[in-house]
Structures are given as structure tokens and as C-alpha cells.
C-alpha positions in Angstrom: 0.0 0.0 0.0 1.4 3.5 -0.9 1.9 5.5 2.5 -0.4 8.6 2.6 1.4 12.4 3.3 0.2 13.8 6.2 -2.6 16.2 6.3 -2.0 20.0 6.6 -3.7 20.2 9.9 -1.4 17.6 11.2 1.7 19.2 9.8 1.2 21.9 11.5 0.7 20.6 14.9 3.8 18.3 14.6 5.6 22.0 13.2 4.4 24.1 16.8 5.6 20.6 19.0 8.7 20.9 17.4 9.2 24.9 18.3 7.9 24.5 21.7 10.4 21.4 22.2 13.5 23.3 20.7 12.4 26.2 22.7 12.5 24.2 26.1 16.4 22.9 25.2 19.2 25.5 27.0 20.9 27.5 24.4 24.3 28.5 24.2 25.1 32.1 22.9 28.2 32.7 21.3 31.4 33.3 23.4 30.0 31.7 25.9 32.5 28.7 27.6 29.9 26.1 26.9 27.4 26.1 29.7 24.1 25.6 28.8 22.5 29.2 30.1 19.1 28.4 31.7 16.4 31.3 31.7 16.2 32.2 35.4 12.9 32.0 36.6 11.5 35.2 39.4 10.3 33.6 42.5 7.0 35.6 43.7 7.5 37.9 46.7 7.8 36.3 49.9 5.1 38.0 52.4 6.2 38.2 55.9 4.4 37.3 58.5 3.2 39.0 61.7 5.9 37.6 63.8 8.5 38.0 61.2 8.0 41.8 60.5 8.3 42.1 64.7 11.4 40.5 65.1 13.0 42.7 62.0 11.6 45.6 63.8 13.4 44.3 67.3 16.4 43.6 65.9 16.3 47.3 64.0 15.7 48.9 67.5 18.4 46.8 69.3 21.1 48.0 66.3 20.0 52.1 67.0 20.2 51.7 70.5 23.4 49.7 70.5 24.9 52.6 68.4 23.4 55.4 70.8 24.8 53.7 73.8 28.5 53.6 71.8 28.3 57.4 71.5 27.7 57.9 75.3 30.9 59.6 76.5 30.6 57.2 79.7 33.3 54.4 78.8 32.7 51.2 79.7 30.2 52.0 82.1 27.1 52.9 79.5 27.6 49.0 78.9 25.3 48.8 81.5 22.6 51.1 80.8 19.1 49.7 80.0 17.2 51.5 77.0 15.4 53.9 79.4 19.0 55.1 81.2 20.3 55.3 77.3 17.7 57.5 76.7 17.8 59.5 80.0 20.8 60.3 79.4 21.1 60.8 75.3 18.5 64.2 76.3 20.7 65.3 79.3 23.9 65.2 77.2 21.5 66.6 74.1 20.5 69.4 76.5 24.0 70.5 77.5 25.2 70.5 74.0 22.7 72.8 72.9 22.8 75.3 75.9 26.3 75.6 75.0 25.6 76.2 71.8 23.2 79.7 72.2 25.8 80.7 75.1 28.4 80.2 72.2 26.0 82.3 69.6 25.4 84.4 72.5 28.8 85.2 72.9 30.1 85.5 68.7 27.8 88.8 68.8 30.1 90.4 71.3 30.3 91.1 74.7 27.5 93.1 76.1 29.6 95.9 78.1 28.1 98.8 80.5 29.4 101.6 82.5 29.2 102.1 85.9 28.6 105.7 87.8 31.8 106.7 87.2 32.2 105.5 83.5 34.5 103.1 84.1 33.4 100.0 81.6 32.1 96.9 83.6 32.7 93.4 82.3 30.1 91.5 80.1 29.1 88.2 80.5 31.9 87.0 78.1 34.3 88.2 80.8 32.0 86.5 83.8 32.2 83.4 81.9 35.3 83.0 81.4 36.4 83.8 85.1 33.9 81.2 86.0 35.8 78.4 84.1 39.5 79.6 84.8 39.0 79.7 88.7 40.4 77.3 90.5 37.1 77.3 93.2 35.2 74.4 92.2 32.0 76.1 91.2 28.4 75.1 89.8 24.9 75.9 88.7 22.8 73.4 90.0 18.9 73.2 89.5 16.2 73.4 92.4 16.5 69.3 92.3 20.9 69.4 92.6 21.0 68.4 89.4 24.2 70.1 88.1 23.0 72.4 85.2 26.8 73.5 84.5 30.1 73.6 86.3 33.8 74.5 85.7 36.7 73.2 85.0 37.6 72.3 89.2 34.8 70.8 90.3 34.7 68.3 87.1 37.9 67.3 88.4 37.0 67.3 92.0 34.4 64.9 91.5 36.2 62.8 88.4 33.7 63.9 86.0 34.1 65.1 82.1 32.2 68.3 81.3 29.7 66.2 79.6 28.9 63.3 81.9 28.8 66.1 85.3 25.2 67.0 83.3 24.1 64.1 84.5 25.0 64.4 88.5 23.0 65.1 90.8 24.9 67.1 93.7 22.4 64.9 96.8 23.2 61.9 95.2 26.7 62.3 95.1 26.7 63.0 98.8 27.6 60.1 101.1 24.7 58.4 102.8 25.2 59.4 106.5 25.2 63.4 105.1 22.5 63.0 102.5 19.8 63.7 105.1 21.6 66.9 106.7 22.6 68.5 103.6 19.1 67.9 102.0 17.5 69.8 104.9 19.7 73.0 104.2 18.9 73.1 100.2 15.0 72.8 101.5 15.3 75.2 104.1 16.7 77.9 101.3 13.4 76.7 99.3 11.2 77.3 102.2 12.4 80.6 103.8 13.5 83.7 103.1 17.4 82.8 103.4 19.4 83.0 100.2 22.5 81.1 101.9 23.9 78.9 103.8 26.7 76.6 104.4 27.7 72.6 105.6 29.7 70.1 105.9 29.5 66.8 104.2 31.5 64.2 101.7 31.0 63.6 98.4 31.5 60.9 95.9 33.2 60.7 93.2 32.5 58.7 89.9 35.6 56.4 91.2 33.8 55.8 94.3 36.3 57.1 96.4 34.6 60.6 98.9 36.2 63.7 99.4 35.0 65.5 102.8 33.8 69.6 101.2 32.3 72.8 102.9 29.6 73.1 100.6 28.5 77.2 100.2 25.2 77.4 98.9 23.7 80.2 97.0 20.3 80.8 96.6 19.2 82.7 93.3 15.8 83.9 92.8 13.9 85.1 89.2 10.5 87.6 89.7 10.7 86.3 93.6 10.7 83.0 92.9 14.0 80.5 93.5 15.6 80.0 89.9 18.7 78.1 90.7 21.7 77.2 93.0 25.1 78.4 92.9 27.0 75.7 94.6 30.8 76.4 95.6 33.1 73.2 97.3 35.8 73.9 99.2 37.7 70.6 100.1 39.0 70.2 103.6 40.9 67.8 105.2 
């Protein structure tokens, strides 16, 4: 029997099979080494899950805080800080930097200089600043609370303390534990009456934990009437 051609229609499904199969065989382009190159196929977008987009967001937090606590100018003591003391004190030290910053813009414009009765010029606060961080008195502002606001150059190293960390001191705290009481009943008494000073005897610590006996004078200084702030001078004694 005499074999029949195919039919058209069949031709041309055999035809497209063959295309699809040659398309499906790796091709190698030219100047390639010989591997076979393989169409790479995108994998859909993996969605996270709850729990997964939490843990990132942990992990994220952990890697700031870790980085705030390395800029802490505390040594290997901010090691020990938990996230709320790593905050605490990232304001204090915040706060510092930028009230020296307007004293320093304060300061650029000139001194502010007046004259007395007898024209003689007085000195401007440039001057009064400057004598409060050459003098060897340790000296310092301390809020209504003994937080130190600023101090100078002495008492930083009276107590052990950098210029950014003393910010951070607060003077009753520093005071040993058998003259806390006594010297906390003078800076209430100030608070309370009509006294602007008054003066005592205590230790203090400092940030090496060894105490240092002081006569503390304390200064009462009041805004519109009202108390503002302490100035605080230590004199060390023997």
C-alpha cells in the first residue's frame, strides 16, 4: 500500500511541538565557555508574616540603641545602661550641647559691656564666663533638684567627672549616705524661707567611688521672687 502524506492540519501541529520542544532545550550564545544558560525564573514575593516583620523591627531597634549607647561619653560604664537610662541620658547630654551652643551664639555677637557711675566699663558676660571656668574654686549651677546644670573646669575634676557626663550628676546623690539627710535639709530650708544662703559640711563621691570631705557654700538665686537656681561652691577640707 502507498503510504499517505500527512494532512495539513497535522503538519502543522507536529511543526508548533517541534518549536515548543527546541524552545525548552538550554541554548548556548556565542562566546560563551559552553554552559548551557538556563532562563532564570523570578520567585514571587515572599510575604512576611506577623511575627517575622516584629522580630526585624526588634532587631532594628536593638542595632540604634546599640549605636546610641557607643556614642555615650561614659566608657565602659554605658555598657550597663538599659534603654530607658540610654535615653535618659542621650537628652541630658542633648540638652547641654545645645545650651552651649546659644551661650556660644550668644557670645560671637560680642560682649554686652556697660558703664558704671563713674564711666569706668564693667565686664560682660563673656568676661564673667570666662572667670567662672579659669578659677580654681570648684563652682556650679545646680537646678532646684541638685542636678548640676553646668560647672567648671575644678569641680569636674573634683568629682572625676568630664564636662559632659557632670550634666548628668546630681549634687544629693553624690553626697555620702550618712550626710545625705543633713545637707538635704539646708537646700529645703533655702526653698522654704526667706534665706538666700547657707553653708555645711559633708562628703562627696566621686564617679571612682572614692569621697572627698567639702564645705559646701550654697547660694540661693531667685527670678520675679521666685527660687531659679543654686550656685554651689566646694571647698575641700581635710
Amino acid at each position: 500500500p502507498v503510504a499517505r502524506p500527512p494532512s495539513t492540519k497535522v503538519s502543522l501541529q507536529m511543526s508548533n511541538l517541534a518549536r515548543e520542544e527546541q524552545a525548552a532545550i538550554p541554548h548556548v550564545s556565542a562566546g560563551d565557555s559552553g554552559a548551557p544558560v538556563v532562563p532564570m525564573q523570578l520567585e514571587p514575593e515572599k510575604r512576611l508574616s506577623h511575627k517575622e516583620v516584629e522580630q526585624r523591627r526588634r532587631e532594628k531597634a536593638k542595632q540604634y540603641f546599640d549605636e546610641l549607647r557607643g556614642l555615650l561619653p561614659y566608657g565602659g560604664d554605658s555598657a550597663k545602661f538599659d534603654k530607658n537610662a540610654i535615653l535618659h541620658h542621650s537628652i541630658a547630654l542633648i540638652k547641654q550641647l545645645l545650651g552651649d551652643l546659644d551661650q556660644e551664639e550668644a557670645s560671637a555677637g560680642g560682649p554686652q559691656r556697660s558703664e558704671d557711675e563713674n564711666g569706668r566699663s564693667l565686664p560682660g558676660s563673656a568676661e564673667f564666663r570666662c572667670c567662672f571656668d579659669v578659677t580654681r574654686q570648684p563652682l556650679c549651677f545646680a537646678g532646684l533638684d541638685s542636678r548640676v546644670w553646668e560647672a567648671n573646669a575644678a569641680l569636674c575634676t573634683l568629682l572625676g567627672y568630664t564636662r559632659l557626663e557632670i550634666g548628668t550628676v546630681a549634687l544629693l546623690t553624690q553626697t555620702a549616705k550618712d550626710d545625705t539627710e543633713a545637707a538635704g535639709q539646708h537646700w529645703h530650708r533655702l526653698l522654704n524661707s526667706p534665706q538666700n544662703s547657707a553653708s555645711y559640711l559633708c562628703k562627696l563621691q566621686r564617679k571612682d567611688s572614692q569621697q572627698v570631705s567639702c564645705n559646701i557654700d550654697l547660694s540661693l538665686i531667685r527670678r520675679n521672687g521666685k527660687p531659679h537656681l543654686f550656685l554651689v561652691a566646694a571647698n575641700p577640707s581635710l
